[in-house]
C-alpha positions in Angstrom: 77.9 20.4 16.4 74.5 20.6 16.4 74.2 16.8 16.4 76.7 16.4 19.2 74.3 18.9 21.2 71.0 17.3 20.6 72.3 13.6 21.2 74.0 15.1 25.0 77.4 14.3 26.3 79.6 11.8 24.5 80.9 8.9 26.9 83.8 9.6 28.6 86.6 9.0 30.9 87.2 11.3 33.9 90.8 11.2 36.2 90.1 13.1 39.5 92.4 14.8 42.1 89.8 14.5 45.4 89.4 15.6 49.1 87.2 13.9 50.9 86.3 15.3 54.7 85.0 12.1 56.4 82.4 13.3 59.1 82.8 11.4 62.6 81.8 12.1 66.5 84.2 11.5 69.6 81.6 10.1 72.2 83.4 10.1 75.9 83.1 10.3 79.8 83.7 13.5 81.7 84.1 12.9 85.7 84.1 15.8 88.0 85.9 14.0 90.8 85.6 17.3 93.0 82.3 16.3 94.3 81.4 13.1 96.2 80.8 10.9 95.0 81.8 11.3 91.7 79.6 12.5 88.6 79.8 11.0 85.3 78.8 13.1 82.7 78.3 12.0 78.7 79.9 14.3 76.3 80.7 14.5 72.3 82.6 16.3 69.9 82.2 16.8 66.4 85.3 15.4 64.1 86.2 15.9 60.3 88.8 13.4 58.9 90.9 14.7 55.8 91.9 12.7 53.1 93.3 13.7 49.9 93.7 11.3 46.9 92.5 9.6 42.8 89.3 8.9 41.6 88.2 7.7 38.3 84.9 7.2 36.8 84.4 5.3 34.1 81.0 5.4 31.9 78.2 2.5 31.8 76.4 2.4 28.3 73.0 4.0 28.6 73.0 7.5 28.3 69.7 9.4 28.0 70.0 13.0 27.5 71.7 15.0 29.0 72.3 12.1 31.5 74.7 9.3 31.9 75.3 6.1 34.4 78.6 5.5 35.3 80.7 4.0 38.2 83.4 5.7 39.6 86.2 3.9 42.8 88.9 5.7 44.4 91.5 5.8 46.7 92.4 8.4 49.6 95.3 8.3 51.6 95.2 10.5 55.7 95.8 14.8 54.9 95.6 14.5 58.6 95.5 13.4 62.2 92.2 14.3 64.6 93.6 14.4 68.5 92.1 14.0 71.4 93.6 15.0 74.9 92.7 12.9 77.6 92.3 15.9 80.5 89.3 16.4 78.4 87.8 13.2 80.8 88.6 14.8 84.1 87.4 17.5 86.1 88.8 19.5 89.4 91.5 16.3 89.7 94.6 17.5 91.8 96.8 14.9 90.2 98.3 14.1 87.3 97.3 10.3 86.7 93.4 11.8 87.6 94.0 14.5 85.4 95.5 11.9 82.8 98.4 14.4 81.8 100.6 13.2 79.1 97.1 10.8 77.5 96.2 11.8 74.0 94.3 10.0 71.4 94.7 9.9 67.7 93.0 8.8 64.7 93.2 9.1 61.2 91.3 7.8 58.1 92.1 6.4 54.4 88.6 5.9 52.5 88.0 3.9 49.5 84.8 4.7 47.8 83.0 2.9 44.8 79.9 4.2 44.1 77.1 3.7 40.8 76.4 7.7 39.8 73.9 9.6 37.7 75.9 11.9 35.5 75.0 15.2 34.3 76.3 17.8 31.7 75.8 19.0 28.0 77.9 19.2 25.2 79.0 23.0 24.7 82.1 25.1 23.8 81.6 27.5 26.7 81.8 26.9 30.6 78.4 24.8 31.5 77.1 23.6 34.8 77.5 19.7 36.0 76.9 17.1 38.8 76.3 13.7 39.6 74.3 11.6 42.5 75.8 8.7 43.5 75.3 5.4 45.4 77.6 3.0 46.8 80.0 1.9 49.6 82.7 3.4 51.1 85.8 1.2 52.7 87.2 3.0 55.7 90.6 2.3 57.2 90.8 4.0 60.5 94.3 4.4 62.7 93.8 4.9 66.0 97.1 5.5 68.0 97.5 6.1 71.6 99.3 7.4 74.3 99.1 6.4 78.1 101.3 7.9 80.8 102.1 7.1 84.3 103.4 9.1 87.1 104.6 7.8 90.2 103.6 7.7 93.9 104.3 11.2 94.7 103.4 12.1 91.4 106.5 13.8 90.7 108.1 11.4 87.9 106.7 9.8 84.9 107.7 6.2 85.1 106.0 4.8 82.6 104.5 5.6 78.2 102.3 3.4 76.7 102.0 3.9 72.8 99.6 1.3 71.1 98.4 1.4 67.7 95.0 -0.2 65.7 93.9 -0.7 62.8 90.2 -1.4 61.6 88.9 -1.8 58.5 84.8 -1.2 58.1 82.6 -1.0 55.0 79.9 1.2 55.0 76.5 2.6 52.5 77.2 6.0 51.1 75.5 8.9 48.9 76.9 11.7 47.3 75.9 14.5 45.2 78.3 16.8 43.6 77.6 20.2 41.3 80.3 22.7 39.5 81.6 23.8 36.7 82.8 22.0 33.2 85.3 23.9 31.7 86.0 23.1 27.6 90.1 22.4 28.0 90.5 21.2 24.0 88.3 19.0 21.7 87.1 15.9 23.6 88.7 17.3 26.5 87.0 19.2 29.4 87.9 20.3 32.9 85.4 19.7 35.7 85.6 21.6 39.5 83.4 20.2 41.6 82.2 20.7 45.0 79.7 18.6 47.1 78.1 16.7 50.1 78.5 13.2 51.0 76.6 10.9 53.6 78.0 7.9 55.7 76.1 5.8 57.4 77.4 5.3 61.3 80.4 2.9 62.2 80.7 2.7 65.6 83.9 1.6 67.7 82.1 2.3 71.0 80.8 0.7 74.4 77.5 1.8 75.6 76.7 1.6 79.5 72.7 1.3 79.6 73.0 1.0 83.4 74.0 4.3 84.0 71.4 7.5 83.7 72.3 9.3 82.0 73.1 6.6 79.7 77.2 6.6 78.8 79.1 6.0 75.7 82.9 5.8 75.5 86.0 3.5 73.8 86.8 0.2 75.4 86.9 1.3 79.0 85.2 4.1 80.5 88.1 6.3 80.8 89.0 5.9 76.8 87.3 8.0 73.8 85.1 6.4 71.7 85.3 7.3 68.0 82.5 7.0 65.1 82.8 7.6 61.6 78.9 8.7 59.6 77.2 11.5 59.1 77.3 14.4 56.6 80.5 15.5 55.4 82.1 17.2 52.4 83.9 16.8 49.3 86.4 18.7 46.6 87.1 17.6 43.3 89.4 18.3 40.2 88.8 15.9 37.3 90.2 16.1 33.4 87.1 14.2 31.6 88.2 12.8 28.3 85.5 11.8 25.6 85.8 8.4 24.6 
């Protein structure tokens, strides 16, 4: 035992159940249409994509200490849609195409990270403290589906829905650091709960009107929402690490 302990973990193989929250930003155009003319105002919301699936991390040779390279990919499928209502774009409108009733935005997110990570934790019987910092990419798949209503002339009817779906795949740098607990589950054997913070660079699917002041960022027309995916957002982890 005491050998085990002085030469640090063992390389192993670790099978994780994983939540990632995806940070993004819904960038948009609110127009008060009560005043003449018309003001355009720029506004943004915070959003959190959810998506719950597998990663496993598999060990590079070279450990030192306590410490230990490794690369770890994953796969994780929506937990979720993030919606956006349209009458969000519109103010004091007395109709219901200019207060775009019945329009509603949603997007959702499946994320495929692959990352090169700094491992740490120490051989012991009892519960012990771990983490890990990690560097890579993260693929992004990103739904967006939409819904576009029309009313008639005397705005009494709907005569026309417009659903239309998208799909686009972006790849984008990522860092992550994770800390928690390593539980001993049997010999070579060890759970490991952890919790942490990842960060994503921006990818924007916006348009950005430099004309106007202020300036005004929205989707592919002005009357559309504009999504982003980056920033600082979380994640959960439940792994069974097995020594090699």
């Amino acid at each position: 035992m005491l050998a085990v302990l002085a030469a640090g973990p063992a390389l192993s193989v670790e099978y994780a159940l994983t939540y990632i929250s995806v940070p993004g930003q819904i960038d948009y155009v609110r127009t008060n249409v009560g005043v003449a003319p018309a003001v355009d105002s720029p506004q943004s919301d915070l959003a959190s994509f959810g998506a719950f699936g597998f990663v496993a991390v598999v060990p590079i040779p070279g450990l030192v200490g306590p410490f230990a390279p490794a690369v770890e990919a994953g796969f994780a499928l929506p937990a979720g849609d993030q919606a956006f209502d349209h009458r969000n774009l519109a103010l004091n409108a007395s109709s219901h195409n200019g207060r775009h009733d019945g329009d509603f935005t949603t997007w959702n997110v499946t994320a495929v990270p692959i990352l090169v990570a700094v491992r740490y934790s120490r051989a012991s019987e009892n519960v012990t403290f771990g983490g890990e910092v990690g560097l890579g990419v993260f693929f992004l798949g990103v739904t967006t589906d939409r819904t576009l209503t029309t009313y008639n002339a005397a705005d009494t009817t709907i005569i026309e829905h417009v659903t239309s779906s998208r799909q686009d795949v972006a790849l984008t740098p990522a860092v992550q650091a994770l800390a928690g607990l390593v539980v001993p589950a049997s010999e070579g054997v060890d759970l490991r709960l952890y919790g942490g913070l990842i960060w994503l660079a921006d990818v924007a699917r916006t348009t950005t009107s430099d004309s106007a002041n202020p300036v005004l960022i929205y989707g592919d027309a002005k009357d559309l929402p504009g999504l982003t995916i980056g920033g600082l957002g979380f994640t959960l982890r439940l792994a069974l690490n097995v020594n090699l």
